[in-house]
C-alpha positions as CSV (number, residue, x, y, z in Angstrom):
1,X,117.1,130.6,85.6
2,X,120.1,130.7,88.4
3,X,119.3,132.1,91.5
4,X,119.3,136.0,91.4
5,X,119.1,138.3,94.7
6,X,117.7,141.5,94.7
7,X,120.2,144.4,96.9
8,X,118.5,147.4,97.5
9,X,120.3,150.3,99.3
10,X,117.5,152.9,100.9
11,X,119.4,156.2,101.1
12,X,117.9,159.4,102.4
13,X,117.8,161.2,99.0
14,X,118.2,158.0,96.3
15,X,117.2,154.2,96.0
16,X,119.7,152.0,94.3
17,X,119.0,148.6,93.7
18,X,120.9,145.7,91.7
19,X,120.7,142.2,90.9
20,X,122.9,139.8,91.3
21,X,123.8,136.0,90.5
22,X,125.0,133.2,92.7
23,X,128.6,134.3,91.7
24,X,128.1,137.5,92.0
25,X,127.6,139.2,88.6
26,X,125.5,142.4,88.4
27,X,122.5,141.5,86.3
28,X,120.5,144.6,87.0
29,X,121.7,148.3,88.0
30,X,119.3,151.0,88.9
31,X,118.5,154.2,90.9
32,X,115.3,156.0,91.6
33,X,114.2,158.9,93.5
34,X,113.9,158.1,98.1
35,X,110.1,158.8,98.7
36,X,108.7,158.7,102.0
37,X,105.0,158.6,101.1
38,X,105.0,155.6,99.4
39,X,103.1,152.0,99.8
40,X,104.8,148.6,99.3
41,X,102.8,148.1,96.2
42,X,103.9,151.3,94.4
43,X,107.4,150.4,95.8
44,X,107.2,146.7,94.2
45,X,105.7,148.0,91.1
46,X,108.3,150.4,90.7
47,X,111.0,147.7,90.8
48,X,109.4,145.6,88.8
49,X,109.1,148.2,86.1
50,X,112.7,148.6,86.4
51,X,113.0,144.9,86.0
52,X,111.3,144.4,83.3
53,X,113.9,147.0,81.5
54,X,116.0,144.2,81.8
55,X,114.0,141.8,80.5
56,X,113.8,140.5,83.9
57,X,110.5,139.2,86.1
58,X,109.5,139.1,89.7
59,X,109.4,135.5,89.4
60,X,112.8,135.4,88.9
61,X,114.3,137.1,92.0
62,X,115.2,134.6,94.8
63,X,115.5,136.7,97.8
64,X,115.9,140.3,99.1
65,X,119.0,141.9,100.8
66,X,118.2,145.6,102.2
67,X,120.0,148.5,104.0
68,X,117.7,151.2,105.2
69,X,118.9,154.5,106.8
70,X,115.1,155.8,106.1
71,X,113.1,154.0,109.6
72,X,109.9,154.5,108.1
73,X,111.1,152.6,105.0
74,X,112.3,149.4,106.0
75,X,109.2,147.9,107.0
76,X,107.9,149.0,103.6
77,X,110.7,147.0,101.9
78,X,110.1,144.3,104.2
79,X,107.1,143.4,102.8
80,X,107.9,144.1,99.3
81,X,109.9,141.1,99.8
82,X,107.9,139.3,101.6
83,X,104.5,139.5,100.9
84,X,104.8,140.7,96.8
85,X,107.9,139.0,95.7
86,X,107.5,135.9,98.2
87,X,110.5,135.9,99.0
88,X,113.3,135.8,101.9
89,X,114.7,139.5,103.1
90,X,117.8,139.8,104.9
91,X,118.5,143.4,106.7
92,X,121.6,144.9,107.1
93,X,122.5,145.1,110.9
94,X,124.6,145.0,113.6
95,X,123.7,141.9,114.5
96,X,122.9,140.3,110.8
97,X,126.4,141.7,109.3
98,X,128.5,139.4,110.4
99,X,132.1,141.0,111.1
100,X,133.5,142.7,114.4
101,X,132.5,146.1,115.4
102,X,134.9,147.9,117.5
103,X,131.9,150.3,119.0
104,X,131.1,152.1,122.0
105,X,127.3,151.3,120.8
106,X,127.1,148.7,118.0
107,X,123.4,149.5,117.0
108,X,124.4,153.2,116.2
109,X,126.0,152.3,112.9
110,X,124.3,152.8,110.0
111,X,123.4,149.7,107.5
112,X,124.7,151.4,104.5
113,X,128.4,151.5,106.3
114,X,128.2,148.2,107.6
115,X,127.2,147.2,104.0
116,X,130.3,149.6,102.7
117,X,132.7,147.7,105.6
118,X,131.6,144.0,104.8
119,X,131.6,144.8,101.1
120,X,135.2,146.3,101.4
121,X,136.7,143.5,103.5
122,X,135.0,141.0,101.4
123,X,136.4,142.3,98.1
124,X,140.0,143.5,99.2
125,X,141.0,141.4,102.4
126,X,142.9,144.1,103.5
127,X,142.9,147.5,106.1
128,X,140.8,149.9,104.2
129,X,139.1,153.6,104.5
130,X,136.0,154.2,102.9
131,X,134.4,157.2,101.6
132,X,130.9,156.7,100.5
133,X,129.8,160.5,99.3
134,X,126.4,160.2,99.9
135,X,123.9,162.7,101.6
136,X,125.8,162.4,103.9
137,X,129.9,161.8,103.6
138,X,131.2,159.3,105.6
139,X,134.1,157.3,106.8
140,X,134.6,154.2,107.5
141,X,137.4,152.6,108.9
142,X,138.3,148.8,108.6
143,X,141.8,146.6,110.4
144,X,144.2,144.3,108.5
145,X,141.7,141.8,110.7
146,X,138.8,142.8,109.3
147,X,137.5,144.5,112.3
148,X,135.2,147.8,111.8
149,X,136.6,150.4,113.7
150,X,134.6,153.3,113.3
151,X,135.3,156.2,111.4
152,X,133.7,160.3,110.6
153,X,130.7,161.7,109.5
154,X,131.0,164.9,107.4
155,X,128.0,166.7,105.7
156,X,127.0,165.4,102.0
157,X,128.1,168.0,99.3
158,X,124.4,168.4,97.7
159,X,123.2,168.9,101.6
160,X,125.7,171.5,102.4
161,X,124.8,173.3,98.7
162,X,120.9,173.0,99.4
163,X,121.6,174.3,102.9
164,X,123.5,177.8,101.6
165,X,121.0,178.1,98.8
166,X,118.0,178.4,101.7
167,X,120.0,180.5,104.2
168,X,121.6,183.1,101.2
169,X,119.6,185.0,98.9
170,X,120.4,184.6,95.2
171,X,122.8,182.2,94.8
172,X,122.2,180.6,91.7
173,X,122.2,176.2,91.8
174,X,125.5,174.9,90.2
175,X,126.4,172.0,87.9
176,X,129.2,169.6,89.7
177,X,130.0,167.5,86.4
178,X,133.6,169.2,86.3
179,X,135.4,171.2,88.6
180,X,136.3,175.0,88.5
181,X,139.5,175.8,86.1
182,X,141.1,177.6,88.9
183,X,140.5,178.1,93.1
184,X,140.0,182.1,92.8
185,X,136.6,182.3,91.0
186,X,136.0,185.3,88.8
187,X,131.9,184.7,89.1
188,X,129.2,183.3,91.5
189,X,129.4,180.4,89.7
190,X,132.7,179.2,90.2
191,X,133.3,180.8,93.2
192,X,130.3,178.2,94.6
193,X,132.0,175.6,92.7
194,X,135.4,176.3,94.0
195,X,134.4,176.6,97.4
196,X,131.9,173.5,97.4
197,X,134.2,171.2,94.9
198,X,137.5,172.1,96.2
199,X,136.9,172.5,100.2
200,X,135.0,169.0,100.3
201,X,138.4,167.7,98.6
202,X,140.6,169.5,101.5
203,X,138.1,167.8,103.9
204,X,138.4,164.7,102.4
205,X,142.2,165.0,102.2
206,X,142.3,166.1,106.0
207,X,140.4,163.6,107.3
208,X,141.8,160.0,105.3
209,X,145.0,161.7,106.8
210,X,144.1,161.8,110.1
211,X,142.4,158.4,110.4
212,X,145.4,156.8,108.3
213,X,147.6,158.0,111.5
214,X,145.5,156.3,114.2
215,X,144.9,152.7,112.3
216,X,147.7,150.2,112.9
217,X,149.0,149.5,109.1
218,X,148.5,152.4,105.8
219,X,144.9,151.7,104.9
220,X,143.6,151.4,100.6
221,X,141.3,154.4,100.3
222,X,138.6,153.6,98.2
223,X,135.2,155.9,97.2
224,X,131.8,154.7,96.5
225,X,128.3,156.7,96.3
226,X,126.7,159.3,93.9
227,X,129.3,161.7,93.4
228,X,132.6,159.5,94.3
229,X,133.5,160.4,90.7
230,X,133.2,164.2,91.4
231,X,135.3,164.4,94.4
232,X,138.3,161.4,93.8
233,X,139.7,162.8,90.8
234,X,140.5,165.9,92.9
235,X,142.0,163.6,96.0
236,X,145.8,162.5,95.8
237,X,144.6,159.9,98.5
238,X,141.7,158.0,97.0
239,X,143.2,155.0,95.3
240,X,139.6,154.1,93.3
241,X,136.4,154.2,92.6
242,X,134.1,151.4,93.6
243,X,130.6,152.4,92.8
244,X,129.0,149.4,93.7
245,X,130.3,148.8,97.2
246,X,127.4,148.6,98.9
247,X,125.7,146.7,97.0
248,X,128.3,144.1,96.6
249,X,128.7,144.1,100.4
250,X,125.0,143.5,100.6
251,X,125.2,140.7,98.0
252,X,127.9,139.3,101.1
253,X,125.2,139.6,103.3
254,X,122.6,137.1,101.3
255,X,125.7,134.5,101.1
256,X,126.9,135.0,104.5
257,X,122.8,134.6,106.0
């Protein structure tokens, strides 16, 4: 069997993992639930459940690219690669990804951005923002020279809901599959979903506008994470979708080790 490489992008509320080929190809695409209690062997037989959904084996996975934002996690994963599946791991860094970071302090940045910046300059060769709308929203800013520049943090949508549901009595939890008919809701319901849905679209709008005015040449706006497909179609300044930027930037990594 060709070489396949395991990605595995360690997010504070999901895990999203996907195999890929020497040229690239998505072989595998799953997501499970971020647990903190958890030992290396339930995390390799977790993954290799998944595998096997895909009529795929341990055996057959050639190496291990990771991006952690959990600390207490990446050692875990470390030796899920190592020591169950054998296997090289490569961790997303400032000093493993392998483009320039226009910083104050490099070693700040987060390895799912770097992942989101290597993947993005990788795939498009050209000045980007990204907006990964994750538990946290962030964006990331890339030159027409492929240098990271930096970008904004914003609170993740699902954070900011979870957060009014604990500090306001009897708000009822919402569905974000589709967005409020109209702004002015006539019931808790949409009223959440206007406010939530709608004012994270004015943030995003606000703030690809403001980083578009400080980069040197009009930056392609592209979204990636959980619920890029909730917020984009609502943006007049998202230009796509590309759910599997991280992982593809972390696929970059492997090649690039």
């Amino acid at each position: 069997m060709a070489e396949l490489i395991l990605t595995v992008d360690v997010g504070n509320t999901s895990t999203t993992c996907g195999v890929y080929d020497e040229k690239g190809l998505i072989k595998a695409l799953f997501r499970f639930k971020t647990e903190k209690q958890v030992s290396s062997e339930e995390l390799f037989l977790k993954v290799s459940q998944f595998l096997a959904l895909f009529k795929l084996q341990a055996k057959d996975i050639k190496g291990l690219s990771l991006a952690c934002v959990v600390p207490p996690l990446e050692g875990l994963w470390i030796e899920v690669g190592r020591r169950w599946f054998l296997r090289e791991v490569v961790v997303a860094s400032y000093e493993t990804v392998k483009i320039p970071i226009d910083l104050k302090y490099p070693a700040e940045v987060g390895a799912d951005r770097l992942a989101n910046a290597l993947g993005g300059w990788e795939k498009y060769k050209t000045s980007l923002i990204i907006v990964d709308f994750g538990t946290a929203t962030t964006f990331d800013c890339i030159s027409e020279k492929g240098v990271y520049l930096g970008g904004a943090i914003a609170p993740g949508i699902v954070l900011s809901m979870e957060a009014l549901f604990r500090g306001t009595a009897k708000l009822p939890r919402i569905d974000f599959s589709k967005p409020p008919e109209t702004a002015i809701g006539k019931d808790t319901v949409s009223a959440l979903k206007s406010g939530l849905l709608f004012g994270f679209a004015g943030l995003t709008e606000f703030l690809i506008e403001k980083l578009s005015q400080e980069m040197a040449s009009k930056p392609k706006v592209i979204a990636t994470g959980g619920l890029a497909s909730v917020i984009s179609p609502l943006s007049t300044k998202i230009e796509m979708i590309d759910p599997t930027l991280t992982l593809d930037g972390l696929f970059y990594l492997w090649k690039k080790r």
